[in-house]
TORPATI-619161 format. One record per residue (C-alpha): residue in one letter; x, y, z. Coordinates in nm, 3 decimals. Example, Ala and Ser with C-alpha at 12.3 -4.5 7.8 and 13.67 -1.06 7.14 Angstrom:
[pt A,[1.230,-0.450,0.780]]
[pt S,[1.367,-0.106,0.714]]
This chain:
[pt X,[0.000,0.000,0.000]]
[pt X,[0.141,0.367,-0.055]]
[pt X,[0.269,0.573,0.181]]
[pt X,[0.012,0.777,0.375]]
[pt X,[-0.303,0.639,0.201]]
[pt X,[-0.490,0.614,0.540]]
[pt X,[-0.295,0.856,0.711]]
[pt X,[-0.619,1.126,0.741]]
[pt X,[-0.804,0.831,0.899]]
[pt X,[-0.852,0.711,1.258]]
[pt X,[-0.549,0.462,1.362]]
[pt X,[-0.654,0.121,1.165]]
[pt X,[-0.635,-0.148,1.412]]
[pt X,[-0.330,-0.336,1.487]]
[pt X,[-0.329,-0.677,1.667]]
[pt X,[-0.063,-0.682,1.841]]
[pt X,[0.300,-0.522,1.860]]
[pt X,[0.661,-0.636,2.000]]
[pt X,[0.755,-0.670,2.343]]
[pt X,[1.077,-0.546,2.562]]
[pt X,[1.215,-0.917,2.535]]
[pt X,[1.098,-0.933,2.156]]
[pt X,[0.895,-1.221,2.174]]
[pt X,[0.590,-1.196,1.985]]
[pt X,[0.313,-1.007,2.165]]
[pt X,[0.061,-1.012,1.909]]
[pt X,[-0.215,-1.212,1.782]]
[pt X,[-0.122,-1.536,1.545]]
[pt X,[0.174,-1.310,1.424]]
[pt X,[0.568,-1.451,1.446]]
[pt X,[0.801,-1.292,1.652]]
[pt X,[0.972,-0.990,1.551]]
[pt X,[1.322,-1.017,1.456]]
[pt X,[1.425,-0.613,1.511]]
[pt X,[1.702,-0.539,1.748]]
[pt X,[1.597,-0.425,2.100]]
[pt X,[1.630,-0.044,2.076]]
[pt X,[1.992,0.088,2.297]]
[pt X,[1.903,0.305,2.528]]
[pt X,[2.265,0.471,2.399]]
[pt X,[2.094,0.480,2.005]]
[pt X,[2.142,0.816,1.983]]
[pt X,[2.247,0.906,1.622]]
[pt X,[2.021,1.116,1.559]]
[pt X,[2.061,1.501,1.614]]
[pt X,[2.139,1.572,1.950]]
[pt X,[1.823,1.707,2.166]]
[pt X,[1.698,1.649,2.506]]
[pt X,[1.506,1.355,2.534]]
[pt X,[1.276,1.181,2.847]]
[pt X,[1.009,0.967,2.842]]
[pt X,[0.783,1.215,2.905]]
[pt X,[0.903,1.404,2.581]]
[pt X,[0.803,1.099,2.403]]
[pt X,[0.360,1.187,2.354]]
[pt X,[0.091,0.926,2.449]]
[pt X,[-0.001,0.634,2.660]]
[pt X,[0.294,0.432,2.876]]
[pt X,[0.297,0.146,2.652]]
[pt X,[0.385,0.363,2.333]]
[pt X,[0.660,0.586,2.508]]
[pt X,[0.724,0.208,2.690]]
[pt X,[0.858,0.080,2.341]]
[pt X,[1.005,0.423,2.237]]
[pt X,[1.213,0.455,2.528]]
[pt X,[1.541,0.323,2.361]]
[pt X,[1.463,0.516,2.050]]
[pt X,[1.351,0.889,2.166]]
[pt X,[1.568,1.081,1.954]]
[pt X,[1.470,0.881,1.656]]
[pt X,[1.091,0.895,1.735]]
[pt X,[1.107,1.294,1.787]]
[pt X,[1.300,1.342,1.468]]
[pt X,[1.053,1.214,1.264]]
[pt X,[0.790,1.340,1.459]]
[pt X,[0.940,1.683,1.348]]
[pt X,[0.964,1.570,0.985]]
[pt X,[0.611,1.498,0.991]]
[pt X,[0.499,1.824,1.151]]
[pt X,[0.745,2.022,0.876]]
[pt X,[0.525,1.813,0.620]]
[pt X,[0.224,1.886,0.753]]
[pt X,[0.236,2.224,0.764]]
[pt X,[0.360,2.230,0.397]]
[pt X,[0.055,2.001,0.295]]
[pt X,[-0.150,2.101,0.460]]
[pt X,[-0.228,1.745,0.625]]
[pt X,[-0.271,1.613,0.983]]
[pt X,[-0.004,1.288,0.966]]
[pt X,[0.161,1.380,1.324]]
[pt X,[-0.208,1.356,1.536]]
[pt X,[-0.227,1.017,1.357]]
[pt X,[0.155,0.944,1.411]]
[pt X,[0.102,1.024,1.781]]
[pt X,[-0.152,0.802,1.862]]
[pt X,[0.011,0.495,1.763]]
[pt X,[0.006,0.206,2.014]]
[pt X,[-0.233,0.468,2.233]]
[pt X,[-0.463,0.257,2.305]]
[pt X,[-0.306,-0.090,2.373]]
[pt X,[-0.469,-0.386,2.608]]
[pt X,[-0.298,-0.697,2.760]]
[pt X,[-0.484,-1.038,2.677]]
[pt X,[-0.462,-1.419,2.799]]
[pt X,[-0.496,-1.694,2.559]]
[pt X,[-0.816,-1.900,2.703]]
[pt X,[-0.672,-2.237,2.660]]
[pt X,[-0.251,-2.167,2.657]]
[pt X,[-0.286,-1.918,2.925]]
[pt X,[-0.011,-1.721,2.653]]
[pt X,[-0.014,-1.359,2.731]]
[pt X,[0.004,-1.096,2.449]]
[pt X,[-0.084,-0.727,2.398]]
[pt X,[-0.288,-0.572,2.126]]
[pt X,[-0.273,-0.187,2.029]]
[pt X,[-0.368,0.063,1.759]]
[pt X,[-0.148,0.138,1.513]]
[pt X,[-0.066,0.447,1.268]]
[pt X,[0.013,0.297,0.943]]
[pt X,[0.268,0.543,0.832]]
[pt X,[0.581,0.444,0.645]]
[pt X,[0.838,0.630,0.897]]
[pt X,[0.703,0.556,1.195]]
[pt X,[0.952,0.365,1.410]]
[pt X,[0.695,0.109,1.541]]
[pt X,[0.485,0.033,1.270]]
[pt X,[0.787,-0.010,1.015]]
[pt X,[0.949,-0.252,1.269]]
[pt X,[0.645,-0.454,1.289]]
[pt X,[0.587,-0.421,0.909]]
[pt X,[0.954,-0.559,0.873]]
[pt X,[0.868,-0.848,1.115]]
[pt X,[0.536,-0.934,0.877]]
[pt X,[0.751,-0.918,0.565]]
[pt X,[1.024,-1.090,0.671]]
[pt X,[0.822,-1.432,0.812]]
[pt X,[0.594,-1.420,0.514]]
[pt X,[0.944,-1.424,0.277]]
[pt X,[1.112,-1.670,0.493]]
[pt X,[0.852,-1.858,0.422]]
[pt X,[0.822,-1.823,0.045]]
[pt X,[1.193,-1.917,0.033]]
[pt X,[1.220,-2.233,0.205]]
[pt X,[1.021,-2.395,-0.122]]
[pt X,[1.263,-2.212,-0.339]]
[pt X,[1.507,-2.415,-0.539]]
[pt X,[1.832,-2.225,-0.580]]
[pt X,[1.669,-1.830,-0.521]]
[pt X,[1.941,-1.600,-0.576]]
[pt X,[1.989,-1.240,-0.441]]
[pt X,[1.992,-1.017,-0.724]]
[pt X,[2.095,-0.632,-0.679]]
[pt X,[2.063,-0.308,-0.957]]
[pt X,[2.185,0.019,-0.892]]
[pt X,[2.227,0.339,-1.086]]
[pt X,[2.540,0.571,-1.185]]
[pt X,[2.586,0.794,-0.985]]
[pt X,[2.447,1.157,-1.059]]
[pt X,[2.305,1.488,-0.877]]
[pt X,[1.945,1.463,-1.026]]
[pt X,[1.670,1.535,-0.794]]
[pt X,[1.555,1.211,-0.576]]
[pt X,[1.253,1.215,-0.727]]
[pt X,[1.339,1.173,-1.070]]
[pt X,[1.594,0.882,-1.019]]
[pt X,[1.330,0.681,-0.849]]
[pt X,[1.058,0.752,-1.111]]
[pt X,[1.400,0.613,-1.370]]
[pt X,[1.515,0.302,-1.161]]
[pt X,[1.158,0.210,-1.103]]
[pt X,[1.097,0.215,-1.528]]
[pt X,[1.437,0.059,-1.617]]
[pt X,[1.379,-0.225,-1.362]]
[pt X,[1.005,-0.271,-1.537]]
[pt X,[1.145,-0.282,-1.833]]
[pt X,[1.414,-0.529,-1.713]]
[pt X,[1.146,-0.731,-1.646]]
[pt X,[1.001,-0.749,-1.971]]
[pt X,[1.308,-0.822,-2.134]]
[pt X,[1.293,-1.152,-2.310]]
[pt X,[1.608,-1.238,-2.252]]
[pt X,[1.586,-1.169,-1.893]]
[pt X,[1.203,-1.351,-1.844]]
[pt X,[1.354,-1.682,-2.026]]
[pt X,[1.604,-1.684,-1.732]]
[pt X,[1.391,-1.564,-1.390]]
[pt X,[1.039,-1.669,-1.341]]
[pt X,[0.941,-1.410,-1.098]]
[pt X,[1.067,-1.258,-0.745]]
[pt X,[1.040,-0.998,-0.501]]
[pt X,[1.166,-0.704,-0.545]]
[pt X,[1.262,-0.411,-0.298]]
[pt X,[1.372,-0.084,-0.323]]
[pt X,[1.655,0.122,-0.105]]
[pt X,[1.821,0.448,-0.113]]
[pt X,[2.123,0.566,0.051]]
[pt X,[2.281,0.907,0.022]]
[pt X,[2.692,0.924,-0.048]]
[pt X,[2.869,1.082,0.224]]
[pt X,[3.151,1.157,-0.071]]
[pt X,[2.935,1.271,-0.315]]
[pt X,[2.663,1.389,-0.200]]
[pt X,[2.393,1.226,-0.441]]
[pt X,[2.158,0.970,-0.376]]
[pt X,[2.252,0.611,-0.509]]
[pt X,[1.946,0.389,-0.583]]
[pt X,[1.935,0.031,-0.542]]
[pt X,[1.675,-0.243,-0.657]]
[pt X,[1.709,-0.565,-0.440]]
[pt X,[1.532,-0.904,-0.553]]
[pt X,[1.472,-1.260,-0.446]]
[pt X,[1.473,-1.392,-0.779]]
[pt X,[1.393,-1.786,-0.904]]
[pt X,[1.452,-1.958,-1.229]]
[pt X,[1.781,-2.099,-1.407]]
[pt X,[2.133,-1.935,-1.406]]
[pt X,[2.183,-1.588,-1.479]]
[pt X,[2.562,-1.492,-1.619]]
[pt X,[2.626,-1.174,-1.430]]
[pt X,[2.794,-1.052,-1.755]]
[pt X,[2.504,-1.082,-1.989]]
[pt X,[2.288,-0.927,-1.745]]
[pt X,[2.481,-0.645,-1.661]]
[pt X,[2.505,-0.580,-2.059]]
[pt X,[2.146,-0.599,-2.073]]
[pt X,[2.104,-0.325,-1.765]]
[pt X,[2.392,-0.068,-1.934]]
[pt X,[2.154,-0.130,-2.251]]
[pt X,[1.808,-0.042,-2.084]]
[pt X,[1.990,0.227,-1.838]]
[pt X,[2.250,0.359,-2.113]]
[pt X,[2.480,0.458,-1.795]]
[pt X,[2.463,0.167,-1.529]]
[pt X,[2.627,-0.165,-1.584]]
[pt X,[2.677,-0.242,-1.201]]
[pt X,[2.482,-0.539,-1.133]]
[pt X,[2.476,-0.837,-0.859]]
[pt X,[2.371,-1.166,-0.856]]
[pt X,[2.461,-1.422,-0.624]]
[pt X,[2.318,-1.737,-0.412]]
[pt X,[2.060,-1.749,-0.121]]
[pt X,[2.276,-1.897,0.134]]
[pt X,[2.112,-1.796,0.474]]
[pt X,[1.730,-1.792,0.385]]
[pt X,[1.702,-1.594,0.733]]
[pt X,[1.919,-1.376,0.671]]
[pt X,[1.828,-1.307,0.361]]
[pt X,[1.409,-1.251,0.443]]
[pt X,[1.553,-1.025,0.698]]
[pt X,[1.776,-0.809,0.493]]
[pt X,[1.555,-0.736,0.259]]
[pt X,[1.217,-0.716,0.506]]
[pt X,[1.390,-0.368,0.619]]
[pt X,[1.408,-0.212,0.351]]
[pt X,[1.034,-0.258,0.292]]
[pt X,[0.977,-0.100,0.566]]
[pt X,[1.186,0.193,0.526]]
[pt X,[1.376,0.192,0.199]]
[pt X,[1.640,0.442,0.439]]
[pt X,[1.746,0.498,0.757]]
[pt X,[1.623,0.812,0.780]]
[pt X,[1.725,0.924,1.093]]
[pt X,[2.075,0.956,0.938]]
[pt X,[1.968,1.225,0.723]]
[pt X,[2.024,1.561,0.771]]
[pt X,[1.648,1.756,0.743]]
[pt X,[1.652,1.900,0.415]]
[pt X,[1.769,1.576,0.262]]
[pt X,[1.474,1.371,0.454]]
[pt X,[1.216,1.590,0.408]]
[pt X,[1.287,1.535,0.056]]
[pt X,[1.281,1.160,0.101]]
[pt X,[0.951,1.163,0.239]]
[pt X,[0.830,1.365,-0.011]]
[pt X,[0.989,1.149,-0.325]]
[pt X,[0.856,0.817,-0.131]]
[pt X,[0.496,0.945,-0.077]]
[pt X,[0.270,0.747,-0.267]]
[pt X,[0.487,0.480,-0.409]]
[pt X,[0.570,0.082,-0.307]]
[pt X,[0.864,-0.018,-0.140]]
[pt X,[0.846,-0.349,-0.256]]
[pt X,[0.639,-0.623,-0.439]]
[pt X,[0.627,-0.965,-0.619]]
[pt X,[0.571,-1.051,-0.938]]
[pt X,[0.584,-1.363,-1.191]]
[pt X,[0.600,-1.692,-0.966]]
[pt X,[0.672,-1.493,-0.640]]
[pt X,[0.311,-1.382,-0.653]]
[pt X,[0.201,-1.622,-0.448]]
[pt X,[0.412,-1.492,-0.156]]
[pt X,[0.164,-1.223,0.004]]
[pt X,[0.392,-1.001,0.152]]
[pt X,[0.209,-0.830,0.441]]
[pt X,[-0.022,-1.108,0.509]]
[pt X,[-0.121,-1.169,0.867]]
[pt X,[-0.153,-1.509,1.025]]
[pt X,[-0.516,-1.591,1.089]]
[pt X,[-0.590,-1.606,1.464]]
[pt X,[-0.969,-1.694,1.650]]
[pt X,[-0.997,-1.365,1.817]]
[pt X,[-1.282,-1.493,2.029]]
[pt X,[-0.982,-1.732,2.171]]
[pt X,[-0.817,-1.440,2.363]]
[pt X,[-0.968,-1.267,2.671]]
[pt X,[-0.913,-0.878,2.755]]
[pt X,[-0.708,-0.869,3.096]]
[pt X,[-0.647,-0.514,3.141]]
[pt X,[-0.533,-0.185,2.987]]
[pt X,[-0.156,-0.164,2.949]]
[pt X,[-0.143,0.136,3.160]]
[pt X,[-0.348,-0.035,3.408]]
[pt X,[-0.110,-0.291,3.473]]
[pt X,[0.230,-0.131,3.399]]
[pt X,[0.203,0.139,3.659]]
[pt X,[0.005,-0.112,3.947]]
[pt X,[0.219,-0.386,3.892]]
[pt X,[0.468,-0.279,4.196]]
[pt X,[0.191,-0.317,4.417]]
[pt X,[-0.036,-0.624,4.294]]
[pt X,[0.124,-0.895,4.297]]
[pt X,[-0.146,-1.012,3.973]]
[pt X,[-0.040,-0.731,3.764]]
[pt X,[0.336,-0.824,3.800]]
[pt X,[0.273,-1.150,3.711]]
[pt X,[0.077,-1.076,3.426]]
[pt X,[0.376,-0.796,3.277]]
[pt X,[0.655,-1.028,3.374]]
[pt X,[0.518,-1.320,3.197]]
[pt X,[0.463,-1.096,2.910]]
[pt X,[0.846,-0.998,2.901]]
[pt X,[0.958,-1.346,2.932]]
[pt X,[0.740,-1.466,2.673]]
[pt X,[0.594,-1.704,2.925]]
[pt X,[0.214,-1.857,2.980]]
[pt X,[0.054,-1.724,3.276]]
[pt X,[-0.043,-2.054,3.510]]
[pt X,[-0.391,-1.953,3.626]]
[pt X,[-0.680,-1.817,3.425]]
[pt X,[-0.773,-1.438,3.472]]
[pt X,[-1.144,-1.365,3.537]]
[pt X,[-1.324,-0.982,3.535]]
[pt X,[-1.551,-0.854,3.799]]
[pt X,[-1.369,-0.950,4.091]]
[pt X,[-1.103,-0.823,4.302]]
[pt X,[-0.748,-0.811,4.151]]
[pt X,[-0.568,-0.932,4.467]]
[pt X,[-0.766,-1.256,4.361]]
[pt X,[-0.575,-1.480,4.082]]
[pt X,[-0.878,-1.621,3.954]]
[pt X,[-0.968,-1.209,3.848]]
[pt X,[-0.817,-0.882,3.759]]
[pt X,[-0.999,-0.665,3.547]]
[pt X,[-1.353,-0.465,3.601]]
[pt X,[-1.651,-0.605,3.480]]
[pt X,[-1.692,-0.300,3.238]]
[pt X,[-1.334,-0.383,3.035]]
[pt X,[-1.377,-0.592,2.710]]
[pt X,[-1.385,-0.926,2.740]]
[pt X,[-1.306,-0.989,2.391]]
[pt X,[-1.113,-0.861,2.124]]
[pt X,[-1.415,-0.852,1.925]]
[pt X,[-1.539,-0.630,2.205]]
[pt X,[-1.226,-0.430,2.254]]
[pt X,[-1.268,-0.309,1.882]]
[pt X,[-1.616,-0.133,1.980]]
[pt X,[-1.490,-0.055,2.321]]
[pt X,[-1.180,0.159,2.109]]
[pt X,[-1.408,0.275,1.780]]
[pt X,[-1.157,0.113,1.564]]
């Protein structure tokens, strides 16, 4: 989906997010395989940061606390955006994961948490988790592969505006594609897209990475066939999948965010942003179609009970002993051993949350107007 296209909506709803241990803490979804944030990751322009500058409920500025200067960066890009657009992205960007729940499993006893989400491209969270989606669902695809290979295209080198040198590696590689020469040798792939900018030179250099499948491809014929459709740019790659991990998760990133933009100076990811809006990342096509890239495990939502608001049970779990069990087995990825009722008293193990929470995800969803 494009950059943005839901961004003047309401949050969509999210199932589910990653915890401080990164296990998986969402519904039916596989764990996420980002590194935990440093609480020293501070490469981005130097500004005073607390958990209290980081806007909304405890479980969002809970998952932002190794990342502050990063999540108030582009919280600034946004605002600079909106106010040139005329648009309302940052509201939307600020409520992500501000509204979040903790649930049991009924039968497993497995405790997860479920929050709203943002959608946006460059939002810290929600490109981490889109990274963790991507990167199962083409691990997946993979490990039925015989002999994928990891194909890379790039560009020359030049100063024209970022904008323009997508819109040309995005044609050449279509093109590419339709070659004859080149569809008699790859039956399809996925295909994603990343830009870095040159410290030396100063101009962006745009790459086109694939997961391609079919017979052998002679890295000299195909890099005569790219100068040919480029006229400037015979730098290719190709080489074998040898790590099908690795390889999902290399590529997953840049799906999620085609740059590390918090590297950038302002000027230079402002215009990112701008260049990106509206365009994919990444996609499939030919035999790889069948690999549905941000496809969500199926999960029985009526399976998993509401135990309590994350904010509820983060800032009371010093003093009931319930709610600490409940956040601890959450962190360790553990099953909780009894079964949490509502309507009683949360001293109790066999209760913890008010009659009046959800009971239900199901419920939850009208309880948060999503």
């Amino acid at each position: 989906m494009p950059e943005d296209s839901a961004a003047s909506t309401m949050p969509t709803p999210y199932i589910g997010d990653i915890n401080p241990s990164w296990n998986p803490d969402f519904f039916g979804q596989t764990p996420d395989l980002a590194p935990t944030p440093s609480a020293g990751d501070t490469s981005v322009h130097t500004q005073e940061t607390t958990k209290q500058s980081i806007n909304g409920s405890d479980y969002r500025r809970f998952l932002l606390s190794g990342q502050a200067p990063k999540a108030l960066y582009i919280e600034e890009l946004y605002r600079e955006l909106d106010v040139a657009e005329l648009k309302n992205r940052t509201s939307t960007l600020l409520q992500c994961r501000s509204s979040a729940y903790f649930y049991q499993h009924r039968e497993s006893g497995e405790i997860r948490v479920g929050a709203s989400s943002c959608g946006l491209r460059w939002c810290p969270l929600c490109s981490r988790s889109k990274a963790s989606t991507i990167t199962a669902n083409v691990r997946e695809w993979l490990k039925v592969q015989k002999n994928p290979r990891f194909l890379t295209l790039t560009l020359k080198h030049n100063d024209e505006p970022l904008a323009d040198q997508i819109d040309r590696i995005y044609t050449h590689f279509k093109n590419l594609r339709r070659h004859p020469w080149f569809r008699s040798k790859v039956q399809g792939g996925i295909w994603f897209f990343q830009i870095v900018k040159s410290k030396k030179t100063g101009c962006w250099h745009p790459h086109i990475h694939c997961l391609v499948v079919g017979t052998y491809v002679d890295q000299k014929k195909l890099s005569e066939r790219w100068e040919i459709i480029t006229h400037d740019s015979p730098i290719v790659d190709i080489r074998k999948v040898g790590d099908v991990q690795k390889a999902a998760e290399y590529v997953a990133r840049y799906a999620a965010t085609p740059c590390n933009i918090a590297k950038l100076a302002k000027a230079d990811a402002l215009e990112l942003m701008q260049a990106m809006n509206g365009r994919r990342s990444c996609g499939t096509w030919g035999a790889a179609k069948v690999c549905k890239l941000s496809k969500k495990p199926e999960f029985d939502a009526d399976a998993w009970e509401c135990i309590g608001s994350f904010w509820e049970i983060y800032n009371y779990r010093e003093s009931c002993e319930v709610y600490n069990d409940v956040f601890c087995h959450w962190q360790e990825g553990k099953p909780l051993e009894y079964r949490l009722k509502s309507g009683q008293d949360p001293g109790a193990t066999e209760n913890l949350i008010p009659e009046e929470e959800p009971e239900t995800f199901k419920q939850t969803q009208q309880v948060l107007q999503w």
